[in-house]
C-alpha positions in Angstrom: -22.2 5.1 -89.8 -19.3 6.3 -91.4 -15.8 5.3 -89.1 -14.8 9.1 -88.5 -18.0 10.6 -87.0 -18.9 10.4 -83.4 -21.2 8.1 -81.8 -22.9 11.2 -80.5 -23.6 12.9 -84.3 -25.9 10.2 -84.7 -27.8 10.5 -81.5 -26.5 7.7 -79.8 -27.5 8.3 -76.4 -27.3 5.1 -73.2 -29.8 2.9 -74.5 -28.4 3.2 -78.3 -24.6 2.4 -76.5 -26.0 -0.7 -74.7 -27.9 -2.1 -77.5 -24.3 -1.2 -80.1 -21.9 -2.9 -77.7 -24.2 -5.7 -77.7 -24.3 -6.0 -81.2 -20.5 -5.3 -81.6 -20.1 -8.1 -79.2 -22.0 -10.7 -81.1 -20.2 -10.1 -84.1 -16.7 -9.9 -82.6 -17.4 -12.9 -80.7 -15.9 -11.2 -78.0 -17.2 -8.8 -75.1 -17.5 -5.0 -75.9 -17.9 -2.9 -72.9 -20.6 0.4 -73.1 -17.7 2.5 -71.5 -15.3 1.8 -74.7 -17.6 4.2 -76.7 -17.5 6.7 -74.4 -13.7 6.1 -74.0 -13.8 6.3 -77.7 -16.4 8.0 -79.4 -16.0 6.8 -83.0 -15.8 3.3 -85.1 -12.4 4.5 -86.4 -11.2 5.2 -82.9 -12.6 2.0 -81.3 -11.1 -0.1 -84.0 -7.9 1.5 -83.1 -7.5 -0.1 -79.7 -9.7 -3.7 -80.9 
């Protein structure tokens, strides 16, 4: 994924959010909400307010 693009230009749809926050949680070691990437729809944005 590259940080700029939206979640949504690579077809991440529900399923695909859960199963990212869950994986963004594991390695942050902290949780990561589904509704942060609808709240912000890139990596670059997310890890802007991290």
């Amino acid at each position: 994924m590259r940080d700029h693009e939206t979640f949504a230009r690579y077809d991440v749809d529900s399923l695909r959010a859960t199963t990212l926050a869950s994986k963004l949680s594991e390695a942050l070691g902290r949780s990561v909400p589904v509704a942060l990437l609808w709240a912000y729809p890139s990596l670059a944005a997310l890890s802007a307010v991290a």
